[in-house]
Phi, psi and omega in degrees: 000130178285162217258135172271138162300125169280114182301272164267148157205140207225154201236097175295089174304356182273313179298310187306179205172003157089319185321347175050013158296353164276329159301328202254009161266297160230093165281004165288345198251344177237146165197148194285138202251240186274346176283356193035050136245137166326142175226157158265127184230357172199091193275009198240349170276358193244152139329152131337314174252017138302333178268318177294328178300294203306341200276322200294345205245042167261116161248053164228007182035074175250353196240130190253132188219119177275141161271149189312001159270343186093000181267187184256149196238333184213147346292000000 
């Protein structure tokens, strides 16, 4: 079975909480913005399965993450 491409990734702000584990997994690609919610400002900085840990290591699972088709792959 082939590895889905990550498409998209989308940060569900009703969900963020601020906890910032997605920064201390990858800070080239999340940062908090004036809301101390998570923002994605460079999703290209990261590997695929490197964006999937940083989505896993959300614990509201706020960070929603799509494949090049648009479907949802995580959570």
């Amino acid at each position: 079975m082939q590895k889905q491409k990550i498409g998209k990734i989308f940060i569900d702000r009703d969900l963020c909480i601020g906890a910032a584990s997605c920064i201390a997994v990858l800070p080239d690609v999340f940062e908090l913005d004036n809301e101390n919610k998570a923002v994605v400002k460079n999703p290209a900085a990261a590997d695929d399965e490197t964006l999937l840990l940083a989505a896993q290591s959300c614990p509201t699972k706020a960070i929603i993450v799509y494949d090049e088709e648009g479907n949802q792959i995580y959570p």
